[in-house]
C-alpha positions in Angstrom: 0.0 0.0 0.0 1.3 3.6 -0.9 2.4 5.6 1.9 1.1 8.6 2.5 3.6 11.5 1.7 5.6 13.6 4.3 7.2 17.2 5.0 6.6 20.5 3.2 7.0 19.2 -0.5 3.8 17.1 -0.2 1.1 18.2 -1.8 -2.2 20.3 -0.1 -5.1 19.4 -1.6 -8.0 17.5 -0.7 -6.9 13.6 -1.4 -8.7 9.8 -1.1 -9.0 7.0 -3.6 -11.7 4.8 -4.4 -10.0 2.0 -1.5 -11.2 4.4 1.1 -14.6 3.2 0.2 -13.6 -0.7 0.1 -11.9 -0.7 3.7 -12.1 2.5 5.1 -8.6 2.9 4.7 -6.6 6.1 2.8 -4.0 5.4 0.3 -3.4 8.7 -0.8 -0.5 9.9 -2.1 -0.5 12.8 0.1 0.1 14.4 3.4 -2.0 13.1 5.9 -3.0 17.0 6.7 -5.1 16.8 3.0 -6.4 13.3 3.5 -10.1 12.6 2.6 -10.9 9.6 5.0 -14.3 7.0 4.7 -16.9 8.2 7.1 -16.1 5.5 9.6 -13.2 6.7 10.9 -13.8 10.5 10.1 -17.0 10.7 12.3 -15.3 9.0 15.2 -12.2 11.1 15.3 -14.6 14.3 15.0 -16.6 13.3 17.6 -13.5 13.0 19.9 -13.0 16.6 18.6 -16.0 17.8 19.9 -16.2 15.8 22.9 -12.7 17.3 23.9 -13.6 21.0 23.0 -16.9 21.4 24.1 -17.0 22.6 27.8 -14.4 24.6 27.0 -16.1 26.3 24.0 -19.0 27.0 26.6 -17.5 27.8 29.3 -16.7 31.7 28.3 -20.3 32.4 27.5 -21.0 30.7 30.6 -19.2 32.6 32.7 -19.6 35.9 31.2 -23.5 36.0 31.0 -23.8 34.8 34.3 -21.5 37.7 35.6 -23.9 39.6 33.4 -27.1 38.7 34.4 -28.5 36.9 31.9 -31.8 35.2 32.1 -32.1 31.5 31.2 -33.1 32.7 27.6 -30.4 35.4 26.7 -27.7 32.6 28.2 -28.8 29.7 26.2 -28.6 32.7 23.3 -25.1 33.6 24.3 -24.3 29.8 24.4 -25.0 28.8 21.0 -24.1 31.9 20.2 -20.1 30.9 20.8 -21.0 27.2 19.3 -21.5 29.0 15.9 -18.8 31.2 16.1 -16.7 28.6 16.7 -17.9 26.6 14.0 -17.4 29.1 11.1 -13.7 30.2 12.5 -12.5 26.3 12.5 -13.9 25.8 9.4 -12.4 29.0 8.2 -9.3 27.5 9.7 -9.4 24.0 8.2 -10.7 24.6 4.4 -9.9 28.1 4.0 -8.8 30.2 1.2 -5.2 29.3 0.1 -2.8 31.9 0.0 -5.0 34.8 2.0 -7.0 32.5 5.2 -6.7 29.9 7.1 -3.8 27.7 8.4 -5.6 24.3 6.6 -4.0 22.5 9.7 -6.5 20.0 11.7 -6.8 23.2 14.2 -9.8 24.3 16.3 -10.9 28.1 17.0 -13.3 29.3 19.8 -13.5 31.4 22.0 -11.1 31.3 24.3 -11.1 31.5 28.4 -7.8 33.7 28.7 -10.0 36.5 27.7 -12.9 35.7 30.4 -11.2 37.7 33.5 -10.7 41.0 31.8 -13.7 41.0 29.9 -15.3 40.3 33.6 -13.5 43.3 34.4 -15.4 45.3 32.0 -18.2 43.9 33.4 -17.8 45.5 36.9 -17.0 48.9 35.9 -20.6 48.9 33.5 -24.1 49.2 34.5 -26.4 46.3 34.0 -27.7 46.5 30.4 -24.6 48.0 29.2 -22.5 45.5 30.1 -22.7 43.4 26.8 -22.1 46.4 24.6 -19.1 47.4 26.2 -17.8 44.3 26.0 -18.4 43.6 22.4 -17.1 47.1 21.0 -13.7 46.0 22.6 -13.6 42.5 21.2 -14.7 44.3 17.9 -11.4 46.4 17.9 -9.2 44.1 19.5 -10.1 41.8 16.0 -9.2 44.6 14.2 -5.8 45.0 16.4 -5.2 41.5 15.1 -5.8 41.7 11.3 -3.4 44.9 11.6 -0.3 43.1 14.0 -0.9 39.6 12.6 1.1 39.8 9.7 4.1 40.8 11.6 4.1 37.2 13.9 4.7 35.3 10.7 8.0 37.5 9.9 9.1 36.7 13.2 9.2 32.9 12.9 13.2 32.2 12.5 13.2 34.0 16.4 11.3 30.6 17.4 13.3 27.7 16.9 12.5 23.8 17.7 14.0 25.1 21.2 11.7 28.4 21.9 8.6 26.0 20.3 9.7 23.0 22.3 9.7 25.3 25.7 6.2 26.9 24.4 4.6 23.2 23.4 5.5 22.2 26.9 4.3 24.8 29.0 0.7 24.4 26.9 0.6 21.0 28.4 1.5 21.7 31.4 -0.1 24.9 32.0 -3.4 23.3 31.1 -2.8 20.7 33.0 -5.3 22.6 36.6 -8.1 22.2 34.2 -8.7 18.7 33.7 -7.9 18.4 37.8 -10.5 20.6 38.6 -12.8 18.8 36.4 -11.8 15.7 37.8 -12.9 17.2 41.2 -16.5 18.2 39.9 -16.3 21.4 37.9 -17.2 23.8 40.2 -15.0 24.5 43.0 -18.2 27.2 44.8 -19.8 23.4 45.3 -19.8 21.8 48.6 -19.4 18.6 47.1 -16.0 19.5 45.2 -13.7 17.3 45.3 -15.8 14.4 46.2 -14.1 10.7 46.2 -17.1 9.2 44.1 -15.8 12.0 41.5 -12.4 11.4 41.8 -13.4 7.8 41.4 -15.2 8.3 38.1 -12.4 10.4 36.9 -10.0 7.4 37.3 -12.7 5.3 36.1 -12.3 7.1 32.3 -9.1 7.3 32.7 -8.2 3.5 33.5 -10.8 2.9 30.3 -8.6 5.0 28.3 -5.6 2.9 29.2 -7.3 0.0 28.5 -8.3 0.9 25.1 -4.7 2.4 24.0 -2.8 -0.6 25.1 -5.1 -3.9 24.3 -7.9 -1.8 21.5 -6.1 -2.3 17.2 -6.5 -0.3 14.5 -9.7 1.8 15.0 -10.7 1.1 18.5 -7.2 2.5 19.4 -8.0 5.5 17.4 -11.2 5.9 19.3 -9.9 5.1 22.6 -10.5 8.7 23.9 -14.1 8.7 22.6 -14.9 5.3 24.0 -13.2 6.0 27.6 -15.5 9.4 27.8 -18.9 7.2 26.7 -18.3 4.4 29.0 -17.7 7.1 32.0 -20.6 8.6 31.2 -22.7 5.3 31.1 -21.4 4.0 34.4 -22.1 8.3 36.2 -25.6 7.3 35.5 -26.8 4.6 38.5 -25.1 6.8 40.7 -27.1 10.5 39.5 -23.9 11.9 38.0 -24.9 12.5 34.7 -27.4 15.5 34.7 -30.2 15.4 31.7 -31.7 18.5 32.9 -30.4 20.4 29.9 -31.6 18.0 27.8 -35.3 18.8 29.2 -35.2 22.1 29.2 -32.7 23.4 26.2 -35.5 24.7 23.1 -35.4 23.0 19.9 -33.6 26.0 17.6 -32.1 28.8 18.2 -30.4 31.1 15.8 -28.2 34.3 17.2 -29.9 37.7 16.6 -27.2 40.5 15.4 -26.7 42.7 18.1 -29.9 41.5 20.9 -27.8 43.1 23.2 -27.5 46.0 22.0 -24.7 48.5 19.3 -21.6 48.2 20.4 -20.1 50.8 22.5 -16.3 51.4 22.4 -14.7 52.2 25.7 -10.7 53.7 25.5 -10.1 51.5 28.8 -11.5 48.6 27.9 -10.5 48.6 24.3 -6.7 49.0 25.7 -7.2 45.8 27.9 -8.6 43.4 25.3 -6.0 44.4 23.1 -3.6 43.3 25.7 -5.0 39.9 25.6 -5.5 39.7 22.3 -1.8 39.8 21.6 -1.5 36.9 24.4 -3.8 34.9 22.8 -1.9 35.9 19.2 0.9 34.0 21.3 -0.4 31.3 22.1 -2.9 30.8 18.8 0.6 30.8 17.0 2.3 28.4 19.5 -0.7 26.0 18.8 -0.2 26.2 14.8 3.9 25.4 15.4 2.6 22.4 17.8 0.1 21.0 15.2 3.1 21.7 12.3 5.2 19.6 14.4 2.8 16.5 15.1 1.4 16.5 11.5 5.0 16.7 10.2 4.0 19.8 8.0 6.5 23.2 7.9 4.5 26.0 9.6 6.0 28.7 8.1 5.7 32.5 8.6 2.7 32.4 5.8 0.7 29.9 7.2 0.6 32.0 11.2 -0.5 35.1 9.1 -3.1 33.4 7.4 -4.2 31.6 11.0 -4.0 34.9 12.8 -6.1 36.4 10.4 -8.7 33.9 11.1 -8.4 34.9 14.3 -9.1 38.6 13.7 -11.9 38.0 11.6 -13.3 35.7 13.8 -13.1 38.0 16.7 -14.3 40.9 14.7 -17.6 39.6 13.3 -18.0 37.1 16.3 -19.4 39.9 18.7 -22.1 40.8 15.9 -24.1 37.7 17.2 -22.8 37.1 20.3 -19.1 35.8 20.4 -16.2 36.8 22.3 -11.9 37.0 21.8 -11.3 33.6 19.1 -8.4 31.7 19.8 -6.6 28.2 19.3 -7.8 25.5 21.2 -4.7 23.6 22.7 -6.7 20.7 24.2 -7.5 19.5 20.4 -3.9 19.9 19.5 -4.1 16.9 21.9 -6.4 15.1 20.1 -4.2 15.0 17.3 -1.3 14.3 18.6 -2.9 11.5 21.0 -5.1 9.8 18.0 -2.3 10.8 15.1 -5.3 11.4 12.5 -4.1 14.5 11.8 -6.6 15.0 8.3 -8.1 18.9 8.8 -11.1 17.4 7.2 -11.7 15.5 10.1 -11.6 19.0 12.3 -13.7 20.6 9.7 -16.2 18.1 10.2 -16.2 18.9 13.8 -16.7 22.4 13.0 -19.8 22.0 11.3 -21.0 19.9 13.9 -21.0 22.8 16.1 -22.6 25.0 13.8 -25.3 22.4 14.2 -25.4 22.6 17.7 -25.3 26.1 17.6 -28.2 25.8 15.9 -30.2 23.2 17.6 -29.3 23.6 21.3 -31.0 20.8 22.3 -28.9 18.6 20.3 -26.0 20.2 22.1 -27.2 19.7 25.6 -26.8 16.0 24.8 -22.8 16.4 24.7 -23.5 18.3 27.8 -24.3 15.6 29.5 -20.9 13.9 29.6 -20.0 14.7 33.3 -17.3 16.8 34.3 -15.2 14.0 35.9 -15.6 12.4 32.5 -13.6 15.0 31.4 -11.5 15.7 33.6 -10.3 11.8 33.6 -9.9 12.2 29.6 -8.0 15.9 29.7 -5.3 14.3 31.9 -4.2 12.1 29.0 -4.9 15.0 26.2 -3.1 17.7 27.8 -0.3 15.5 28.9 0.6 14.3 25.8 0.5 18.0 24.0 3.6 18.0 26.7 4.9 15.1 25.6 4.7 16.5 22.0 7.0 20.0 23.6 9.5 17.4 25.3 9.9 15.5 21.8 10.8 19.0 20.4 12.9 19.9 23.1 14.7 16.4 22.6 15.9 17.8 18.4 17.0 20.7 20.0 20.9 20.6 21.3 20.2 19.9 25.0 23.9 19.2 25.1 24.8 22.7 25.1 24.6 24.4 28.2 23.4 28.0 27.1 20.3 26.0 25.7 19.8 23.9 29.0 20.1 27.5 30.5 17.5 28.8 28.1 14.8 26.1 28.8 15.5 25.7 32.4 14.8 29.8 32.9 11.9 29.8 30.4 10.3 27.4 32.1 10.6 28.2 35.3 8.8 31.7 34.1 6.2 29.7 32.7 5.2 27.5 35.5 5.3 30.8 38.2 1.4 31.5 37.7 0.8 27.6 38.4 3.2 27.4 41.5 2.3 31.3 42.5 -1.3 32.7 41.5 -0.6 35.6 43.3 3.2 36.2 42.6 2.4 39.2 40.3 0.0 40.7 42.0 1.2 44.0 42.8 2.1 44.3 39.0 0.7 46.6 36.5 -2.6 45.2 35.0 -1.2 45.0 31.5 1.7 42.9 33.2 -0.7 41.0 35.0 -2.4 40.1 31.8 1.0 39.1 29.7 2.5 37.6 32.5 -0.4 35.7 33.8 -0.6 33.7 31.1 2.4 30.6 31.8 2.1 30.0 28.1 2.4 34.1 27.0 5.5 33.7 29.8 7.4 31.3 28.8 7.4 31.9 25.5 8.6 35.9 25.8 11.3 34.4 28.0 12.3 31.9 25.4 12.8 34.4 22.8 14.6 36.9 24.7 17.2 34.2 25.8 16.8 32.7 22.3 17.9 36.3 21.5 20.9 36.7 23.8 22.6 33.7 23.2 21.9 33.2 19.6 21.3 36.2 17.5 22.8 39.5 19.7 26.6 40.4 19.1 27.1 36.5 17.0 28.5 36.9 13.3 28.0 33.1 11.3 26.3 31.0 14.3 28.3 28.3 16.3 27.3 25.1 16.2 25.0 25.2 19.0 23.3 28.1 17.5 22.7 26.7 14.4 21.0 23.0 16.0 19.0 25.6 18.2 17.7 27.4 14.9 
């Protein structure tokens, strides 16, 4: 059987033979990025997709119309809302328009929850009612800020070699890594019940499922091994009341965003200055996950390609709070997904996008995947966002360890990086705009891996020594 093609030189468009309808299986001549693969094992892998992205998807509408005051109808609104938006923007992402948008890497956009304590922010200093607006004038500019700086990012890639990318791929893994614990522990740490053993227990339940799969499951049920640990938690949370059908009951049928229900935007100096801040974090860390994804699909991400996925980005975040949406971003935890499953076809990811569109659509049909208990999930995110670190220390592993001004560089990066996880509070007593770039472990790190990258590679050196030139 012809294997599939690798690196750069392979060619990008869309690829399958009549086999893939024989055995399900692609013989493509082509990169596994532009493989067209039967529907039974695209379906599966974008159901793992959605599975793995979905509470985080809703958890920024979540949050921010509750700080809001939204009623049960304006929240559900605001929900599917973001389910839409992030829809379009990953399908934007996947398919795109060669040459002008869209990275056409198997990489997820939605809204992202880096952005959810300073929009809260804005929240506090409005009056009820013109909360929304507020919010979505920033967002509108701080697209705009992106389209405008975005280009720039993908001049800048020979300042992050396999050793800044390897510190940066780390520290996504790592930094995520509370999140899936404090699902483990229930969800909600306000809940008397966090933290329970019977959730803990489920957790480990998935996760022991997960294992199983992985190392006794061939061929497709090792593919699916994610997706079929997450069902079988869910199935066994049920005798004991852990798997909540309430939105099932009560989510309507349809519901399609209105432009603007809230209200015309309204553009603030203040808070237009802080989402701007955080959009050039989340420019960061979108272009962090795009060099992750090039890395684990074996495809060059090159200065083009993050200018195209950045502009995504802005255009997602600028026409995003017409209907509803907030600050678009990469989503690491299906940068996981990929590297865990290795099906690595963006049509597989585009699929998953228009599944949310769907669910956007239909909330009730969405409220189904919200049944999967948050212990579920929690058990399942310990083995996607660990392996996104695995995918950094592979990097890291290429990159000259030997030499000890790049041991240097990676020990101090990520040391900077880890300093929100070990100390929440440790900055403080900074300036907010610190606060917000520093903050971030990810946005950390990877400022600190530059610089260094900087001082020992680039600054004051004429040719490159032998260490420099492994490190670039």
């Amino acid at each position: 059987m012809a294997q599939p093609a690798k690196g750069p030189a392979a060619a990008e468009g869309p690829c399958s033979t009549p086999s893939d309808m024989a055995d399900g299986k692609s013989t493509a001549a082509c990169h596994p990025v532009d493989e067209k693969l039967h529907p039974s094992r695209l379906v599966p892998a974008a159901l793992q997709h959605i599975a793995a992205m979905y509470a985080g998807v809703v958890t920024p509408p979540l949050i921010i119309g509750q700080a809001c005051g939204l009623d049960t109808v304006a929240q559900t609104r605001l929900i599917a809302a973001g389910l839409l938006i992030a829809g379009l923007a990953t399908i934007l992402q996947t398919l795109g328009v060669k040459g002008f948008v869209g990275n056409r890497l198997p990489f997820v956009n939605a809204a992202s929850s880096a952005g959810i304590a300073p929009i809260l922010a804005i929240a506090e200093t409005n009056a009820k009612g013109d909360q929304l607006p507020a919010i979505y004038g920033a967002v509108m500019v701080a697209g705009v800020f992106c389209l405008a700086v975005g280009p720039f990012f993908g001049k800048l890639l020979r300042f992050f070699p396999p050793l800044v990318t390897g510190v940066v791929i780390t520290l996504i893994g790592v930094t995520l890594m509370p999140v899936p614990v404090k699902w483990a522990q229930g969800g909600d740490d306000t809940d008397p019940t966090f933290g329970d053993m019977r959730y803990l227990a489920l957790a480990a339940f998935t996760l022991v499922v997960i294992l199983f799969f992985q190392r006794f499951g061939r061929g497709f049920l090792k593919q699916v091994a994610l997706l079929a640990g997450m069902f079988i938690g869910t199935l066994a949370a049920i005798p004991f009341g852990m798997a909540d059908f309430t939105s099932v009951q009560t989510a309507p049928l349809a519901a399609l965003p209105t432009p603007f229900a809230s209200g015309a935007p309204v553009f603030q100096p203040a808070a237009i200055l802080s989402l701007c801040i955080v959009m050039l974090v989340l420019m960061t860390e979108s272009a962090a996950g795009m060099l992750a994804l090039g890395e684990i699909c074996e495809r060059k991400t090159d200065g083009k390609t993050i200018t195209r996925g950045l502009r995504t980005d802005g255009i997602a975040t600028l026409v995003g709070p017409v209907f509803g949406g907030f600050p678009t971003s990469a989503f690491a935890q299906n940068v996981g997904v990929v590297s865990l499953t290795r099906v690595r076809s963006r049509y597989v990811v585009a699929v998953a996008g228009g599944a949310l569109i769907v669910l956007g659509a239909f909330p009730v049909l969405g409220a189904v995947v919200n049944v999967v208990p948050m212990p579920v999930l929690g058990g399942a995110g310990i083995v996607l966002f660990g392996s996104i670190a695995v995918s950094g220390i592979r990097t890291l592993s290429e990159a000259g360890l030997d030499d000890s001004s790049n041991i240097i560089l990676v020990a101090v990066a990520l040391g900077a990086g880890i300093i929100p996880l070990a100390a929440p509070t440790f900055y403080a007593d900074f300036p907010a705009w610190a606060q917000t770039v520093l903050g971030s472990g990810i946005s950390a790190g990877a400022l600190v891996a530059v610089t260094l990258n900087l001082f020992f590679h680039h600054l004051g050196t004429r040719g490159s020594t032998a260490a420099a030139l492994k490190s670039s």
